[in-house]
Structures are given as structure tokens and as C-alpha cells.
C-alpha positions in Angstrom: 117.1 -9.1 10.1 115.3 -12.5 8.7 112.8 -12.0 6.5 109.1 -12.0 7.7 107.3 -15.2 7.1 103.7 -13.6 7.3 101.9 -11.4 4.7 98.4 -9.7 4.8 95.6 -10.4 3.2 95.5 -6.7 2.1 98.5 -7.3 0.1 96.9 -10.1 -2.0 97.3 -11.2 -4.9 100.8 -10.6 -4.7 102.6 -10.2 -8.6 104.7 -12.6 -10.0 107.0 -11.0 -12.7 107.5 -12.7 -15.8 110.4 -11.2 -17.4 108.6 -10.3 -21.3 105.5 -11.1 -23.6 107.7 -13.4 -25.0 109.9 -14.9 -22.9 107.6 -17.1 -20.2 109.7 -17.5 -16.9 108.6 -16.1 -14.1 110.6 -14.6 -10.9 110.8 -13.1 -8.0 112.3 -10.5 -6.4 111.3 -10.1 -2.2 112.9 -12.4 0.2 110.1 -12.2 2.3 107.5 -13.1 -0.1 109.5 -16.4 -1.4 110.1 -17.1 2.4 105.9 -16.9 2.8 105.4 -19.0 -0.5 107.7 -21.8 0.8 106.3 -21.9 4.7 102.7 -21.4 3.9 102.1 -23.0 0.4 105.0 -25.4 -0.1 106.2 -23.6 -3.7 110.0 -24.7 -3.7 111.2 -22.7 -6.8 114.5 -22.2 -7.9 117.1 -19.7 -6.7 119.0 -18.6 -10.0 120.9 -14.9 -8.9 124.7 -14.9 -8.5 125.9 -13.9 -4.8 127.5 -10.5 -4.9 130.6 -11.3 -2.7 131.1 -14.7 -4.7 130.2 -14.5 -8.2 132.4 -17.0 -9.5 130.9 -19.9 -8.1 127.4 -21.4 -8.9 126.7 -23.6 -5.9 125.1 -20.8 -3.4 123.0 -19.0 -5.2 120.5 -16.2 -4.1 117.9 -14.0 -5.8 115.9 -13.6 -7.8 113.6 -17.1 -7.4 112.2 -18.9 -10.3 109.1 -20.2 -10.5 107.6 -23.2 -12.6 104.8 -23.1 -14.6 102.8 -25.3 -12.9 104.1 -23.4 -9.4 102.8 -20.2 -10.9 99.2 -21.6 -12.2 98.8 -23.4 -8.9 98.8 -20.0 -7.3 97.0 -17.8 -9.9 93.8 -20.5 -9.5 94.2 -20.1 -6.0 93.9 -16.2 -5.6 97.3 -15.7 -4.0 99.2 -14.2 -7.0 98.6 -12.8 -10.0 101.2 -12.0 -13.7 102.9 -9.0 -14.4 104.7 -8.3 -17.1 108.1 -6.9 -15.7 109.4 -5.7 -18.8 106.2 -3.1 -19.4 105.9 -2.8 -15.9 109.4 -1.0 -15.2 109.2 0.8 -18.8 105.8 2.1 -17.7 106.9 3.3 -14.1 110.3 5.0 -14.8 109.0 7.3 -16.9 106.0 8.5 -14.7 108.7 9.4 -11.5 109.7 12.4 -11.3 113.1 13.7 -10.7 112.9 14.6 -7.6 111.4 11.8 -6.5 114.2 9.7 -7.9 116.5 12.3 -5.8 114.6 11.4 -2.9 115.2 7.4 -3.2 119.3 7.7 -4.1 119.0 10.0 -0.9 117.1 7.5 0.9 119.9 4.5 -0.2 122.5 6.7 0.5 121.5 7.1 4.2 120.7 3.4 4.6 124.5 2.8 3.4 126.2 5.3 5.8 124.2 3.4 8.7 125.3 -0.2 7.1 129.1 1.2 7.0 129.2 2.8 10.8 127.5 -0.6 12.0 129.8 -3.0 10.3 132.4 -0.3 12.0 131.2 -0.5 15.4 131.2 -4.2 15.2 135.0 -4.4 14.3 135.8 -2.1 17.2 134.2 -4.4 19.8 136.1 -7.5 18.2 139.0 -5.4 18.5 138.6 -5.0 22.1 137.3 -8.4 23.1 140.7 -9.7 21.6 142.9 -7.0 23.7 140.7 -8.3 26.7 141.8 -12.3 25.6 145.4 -11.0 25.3 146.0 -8.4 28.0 149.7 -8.4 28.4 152.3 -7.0 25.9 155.3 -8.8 25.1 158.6 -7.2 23.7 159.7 -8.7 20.1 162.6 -9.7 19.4 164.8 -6.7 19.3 163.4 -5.8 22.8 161.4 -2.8 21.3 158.5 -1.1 23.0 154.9 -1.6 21.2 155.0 -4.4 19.9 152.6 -6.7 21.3 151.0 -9.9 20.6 148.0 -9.0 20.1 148.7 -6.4 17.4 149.2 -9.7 14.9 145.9 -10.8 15.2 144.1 -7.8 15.0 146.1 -6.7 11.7 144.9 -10.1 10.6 141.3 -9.6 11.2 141.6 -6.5 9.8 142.8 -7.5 6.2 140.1 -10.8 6.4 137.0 -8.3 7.4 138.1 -5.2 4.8 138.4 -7.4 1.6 134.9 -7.0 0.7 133.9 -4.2 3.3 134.0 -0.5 2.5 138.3 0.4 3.7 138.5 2.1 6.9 140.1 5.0 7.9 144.5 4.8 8.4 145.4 4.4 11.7 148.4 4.7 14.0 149.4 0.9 15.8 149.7 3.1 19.0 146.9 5.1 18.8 144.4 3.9 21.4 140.9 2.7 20.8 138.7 5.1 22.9 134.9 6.1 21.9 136.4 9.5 20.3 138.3 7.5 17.6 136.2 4.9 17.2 133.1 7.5 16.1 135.3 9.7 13.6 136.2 6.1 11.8 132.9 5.7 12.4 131.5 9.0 10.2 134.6 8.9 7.7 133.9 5.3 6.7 132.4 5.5 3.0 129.0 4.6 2.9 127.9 1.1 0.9 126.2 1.0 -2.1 123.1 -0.9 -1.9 121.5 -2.3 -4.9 117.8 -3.4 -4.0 116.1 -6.7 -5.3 112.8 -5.2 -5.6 111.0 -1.8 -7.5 108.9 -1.4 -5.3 108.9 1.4 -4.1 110.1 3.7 -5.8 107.5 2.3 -8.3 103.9 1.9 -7.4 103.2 -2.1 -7.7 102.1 -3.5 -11.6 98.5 -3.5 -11.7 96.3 -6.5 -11.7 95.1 -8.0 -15.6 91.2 -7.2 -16.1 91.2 -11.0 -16.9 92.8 -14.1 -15.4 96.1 -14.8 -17.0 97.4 -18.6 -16.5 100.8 -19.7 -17.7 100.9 -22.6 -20.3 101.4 -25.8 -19.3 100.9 -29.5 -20.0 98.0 -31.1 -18.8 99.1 -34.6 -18.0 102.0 -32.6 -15.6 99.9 -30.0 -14.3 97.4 -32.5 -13.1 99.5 -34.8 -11.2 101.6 -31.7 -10.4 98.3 -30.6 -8.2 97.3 -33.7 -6.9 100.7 -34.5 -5.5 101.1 -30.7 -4.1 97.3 -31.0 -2.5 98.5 -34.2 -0.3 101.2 -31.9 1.4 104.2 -32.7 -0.8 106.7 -30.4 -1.9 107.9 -30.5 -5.6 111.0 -29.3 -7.2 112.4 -29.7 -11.1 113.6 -33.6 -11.3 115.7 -32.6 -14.7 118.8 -34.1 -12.8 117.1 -37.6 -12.3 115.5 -37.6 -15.1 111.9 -36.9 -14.4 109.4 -34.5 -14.4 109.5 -33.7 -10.4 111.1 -34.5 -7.1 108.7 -35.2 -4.6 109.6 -34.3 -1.1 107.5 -35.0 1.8 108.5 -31.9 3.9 110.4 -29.0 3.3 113.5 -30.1 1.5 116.0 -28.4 4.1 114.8 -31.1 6.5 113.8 -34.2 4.3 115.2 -35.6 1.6 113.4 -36.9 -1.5 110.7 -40.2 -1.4 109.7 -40.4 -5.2 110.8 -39.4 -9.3 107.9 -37.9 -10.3 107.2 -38.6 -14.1 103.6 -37.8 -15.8 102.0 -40.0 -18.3 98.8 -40.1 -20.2 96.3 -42.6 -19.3 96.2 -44.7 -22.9 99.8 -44.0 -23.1 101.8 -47.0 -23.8 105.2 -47.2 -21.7 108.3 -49.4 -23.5 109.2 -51.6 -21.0 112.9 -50.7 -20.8 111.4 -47.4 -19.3 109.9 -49.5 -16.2 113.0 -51.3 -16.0 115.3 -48.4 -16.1 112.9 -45.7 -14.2 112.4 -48.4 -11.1 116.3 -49.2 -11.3 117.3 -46.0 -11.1 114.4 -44.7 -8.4 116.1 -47.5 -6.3 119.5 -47.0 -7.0 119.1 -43.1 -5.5 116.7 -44.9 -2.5 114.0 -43.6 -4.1 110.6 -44.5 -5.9 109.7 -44.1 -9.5 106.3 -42.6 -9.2 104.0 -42.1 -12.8 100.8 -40.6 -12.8 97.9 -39.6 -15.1 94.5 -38.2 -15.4 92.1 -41.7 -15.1 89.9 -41.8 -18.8 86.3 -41.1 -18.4 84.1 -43.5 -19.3 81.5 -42.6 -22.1 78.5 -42.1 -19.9 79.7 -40.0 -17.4 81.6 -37.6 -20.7 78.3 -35.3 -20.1 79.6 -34.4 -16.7 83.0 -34.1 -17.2 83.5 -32.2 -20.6 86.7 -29.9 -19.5 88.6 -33.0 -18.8 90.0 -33.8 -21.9 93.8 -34.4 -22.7 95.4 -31.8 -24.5 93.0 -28.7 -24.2 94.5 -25.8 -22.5 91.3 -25.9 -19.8 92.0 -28.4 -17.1 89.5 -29.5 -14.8 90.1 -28.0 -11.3 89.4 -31.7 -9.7 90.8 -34.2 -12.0 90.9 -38.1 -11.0 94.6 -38.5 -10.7 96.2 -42.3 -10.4 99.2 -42.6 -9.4 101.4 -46.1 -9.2 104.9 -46.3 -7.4 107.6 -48.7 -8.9 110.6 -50.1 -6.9 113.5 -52.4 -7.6 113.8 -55.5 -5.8 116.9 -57.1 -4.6 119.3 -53.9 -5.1 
């Protein structure tokens, strides 16, 4: 079933976990709320959890989904989310359930994985016979013996393919026929799957909200351009593999495919040249622009009205001026 791509209001602020006190990277657990981030406020993340039925590979990867900094302030300031510290959180809870309430959540998994087992099971069985429908008549082998079609190749086949990961199905005679009687005691002596779920909620009643606003660290110069380029409709992602700050995306990356290198800079920052040259080379070489950006200086009279905008303090103006200049390569 795909994952919803709606949640509401009631459930707001939803928690982001970050994983200790001291360790500050924050994740995510519910397909469906990553799905509702991404659609509805263009937060990207990173997917960093191993598949199950592939773990030795690192190009597919699934959940949980990790956050940036500046991903996670963006929504915190925005009401949508707020941190939960997912170490305390799951110390705390386990040791308020009960036993039999932990009897009655194994029981509940247990059930879900006898109805995942007979539904992959029925599934098969209607391959099986959509195959004996393509391949109706039986042919003799080579010995001239009786039951030994050529249709009982390819379901043998499918059947080692489909049963490498999946829970092993009952033994069964190559002349026994497929009627509704078989097919449902397969069906109830098929071991149940184990499910391991991505989330703790429930059993666990969800981590309760900080009397005070939390907000992840971050640097100022990124944050800022960070949220102007985010509040112009762009989607941002880590840029560590181009060697910038961000990737700047003008739609959802599955369609579009990166416009700019995002890289931030402080406004009386001096830049060596041989960083132009080689951040505009590179941008074009990958058909791409090198974007830098900054907070604009205030000027001394108008300091009165803009005290929180100031370049290394930990409070950032909600509405800094941001400038941003885009630097291509010409003649490549």
C-alpha cells in the first residue's frame, strides 16, 4: 500500500528524533511522514538504512531518513515539527509498558505476518495457474514417460526464484493438482513473517513536546541562504560530492535534475580567486551554476533596526537580506 501523502493538523508538530544529547543527527522513522515532508515542504533528506533483502549493497537505500540541520530548524521555526530525544524517549517508554501489553503487540505482529505469508501464498498459486493456462498441453520427455510436462520447468523455476527470500512453502507432490483445498492448507501451514517495524509508535505513546523551543545548531551564513533558496520553491540536498554546501534543484529531484552548487559566504569575506576560477569551471563542467550567497551588511544607521542580524550569533533573523550571484564558465 503507498504511503499516505496527507497528515492532519491534529497530528502537529510531528517529532523528529535525534538519536542522543550528544550526538546531533536527526532521523526519521514513518514512510508516510518523509513522503508528506518531501510533497508538501520540499525537505529532500537523506535515506541512510540498509534494505533488508540486499544488505550488501549501498546504492538503494531505505529508512530511516536523515535530516540536515538547517532541514530540521527550517521546520521547528515553522511549527511543523518539533526534537525528541530518541535515546530518553525509548528508555523512558519501555519501562512504563506493561507485560501484557508487550504480549499484546508480538500478538498483534504475529497476526500481521501469517496474513503477509498466506497473501504472498495466494499470489504464487495464481502465477502458477496463469502459466498452466499459457502452456496447456503436456508433452512426454524424452524416455516417453507420463508427467512430465513442459510446464513443470518453469514453475519449479519460479518456485526456487520467489522462495529465496520468502518464508519456504509447504513440500509438494509434481502430480498433485492445484485445487482451492491444497492451495488453502499451504496456505495456513506457511510460517508466518517476521516483521520488524520502523517506528515505536505505538506500542509507545509519542515523545512529548519540550516546554521550550529547541533549534539545532547551525551556521548562520548557511542557514540564511539555506532559507532563502528553500522559500523560492527550490529543493536542496547535501552538495558534499561537488564540493559545496547544497545542490539546488528546481523541482523534486526524481523529475529535475540539478541547476546550481550552492556554496555560502560571508558578506566581507574575501574569496581567492582560484576559487572563482575553479567553482565556475567545475559548475560548468557538470552543466551547472556556481551559485554563492550571503547575508547583505547593514549599514550603520539602519543597525537600531536590525540588531539580531549579526554574523556569528546563534539568533538569526527570521527575514535576512540574502544576495545571491551565479557564476558560469564561458567557452566550455
Amino acid at each position: 500500500m503507498p504511503a499516505s501523502t496527507t497528515i492532519n493538523s491534529s497530528s502537529l508538530p510531528i517529532p523528529i528524533f535525534q538519536v542522543s544529547e550528544k550526538v546531533e543527527r536527526y532521523l526519521l522513522y514513518d514512510a508516510a511522514t518523509v513522503t508528506w515532508l518531501r510533497s508538501t515542504h520540499h525537505i529532500l533528506g537523506v535515506l541512510i538504512g540498509t534494505l533488508p533483502k540486499f544488505p550488501q549493497q549501498n546504492i538503494f537505500l531505505g529508512l530511516p531518513w536523515e535530516l540536515q540541520p538547517e532541514e530540521v530548524r527550517l521546520l521547528v521555526e515553522k511549527g511543523v515539527a518539533y526534537i525528541a530525544n530518541d535515546l530518553q524517549w525509548h528508555t523512558n517508554g519501555i519501562r512504563s509498558l506493561e507485560p501484557n501489553e508487550l504480549d499484546q503487540y508480538r500478538e498483534g505482529l504475529r497476526k500481521e505476518g501469517v496474513g503477509a505469508a498466506r497473501a504472498a501464498e495466494s499470489q504464487k498459486q495464481q502465477r502458477r495457474k496463469m502459466l498452466n493456462r499459457k502452456n496447456p498441453n503436456a508433452l512426454p520427455d524424452r524416455d516417453g514417460k507420463d508427467g512430465c510436462t513442459t510446464t513443470e520447468s518453469p514453475q519449479l523455476e519460479e518456485r526456487e526464484e520467489e522462495t529465496l527470500f520468502d518464508a519456504p512453502l509447504a513440500p509438494q507432490s509434481s502430480r498433485s493438482s492445484s485445487s482451492p483445498t491444497s492451495v488453502m492448507k499451504q496456505s495456513d501451514s506457511a510460517l508466518p513473517w517476521t516483521f520488524t517495524p520502523t517506528t515505536s509508535h505505538p506500542p509507545l505513546p509519542l515523545p512529548p513536546q519540550p516546554s521550550k523551543l529547541i533549534l539545532p545548531p547551525v551556521k548562520s551564513s548557511a542557514y540564511a541562504l539555506f532559507k532563502h533558496l528553500h522559500s523560492h520553491g527550490y529543493f536542496l540536498s547535501p552538495g558534499l560530492r561537488f564540493g559545496c554546501r547544497y545542490l539546488v534543484y528546481p523541482g523534486d529531484p526524481l523529475r529535475f535534475h540539478s541547476h546550481f552548487l550552492a556554496s555560502d559566504m560571508d558578506w566581507d569575506e574575501d574569496i581567492d580567486l582560484l576559487d572563482l576560477v575553479g567553482g565556475g569551471r567545475l559548475g560548468t563542467g557538470v552543466k551547472k551554476g556556481w551559485l554563492i550567497g550571503g547575508v547583505e551588511k547593514i549599514k550603520a544607521e539602519s543597525n537600531e533596526k536590525n540588531e539580531g542580524i549579526k554574523q556569528g550569533e546563534e539568533q538569526i533573523n527570521a527575514d535576512p537580506k540574502v544576495r545571491t550571484f551565479c557564476l558560469e564558465w564561458g567557452g566550455m
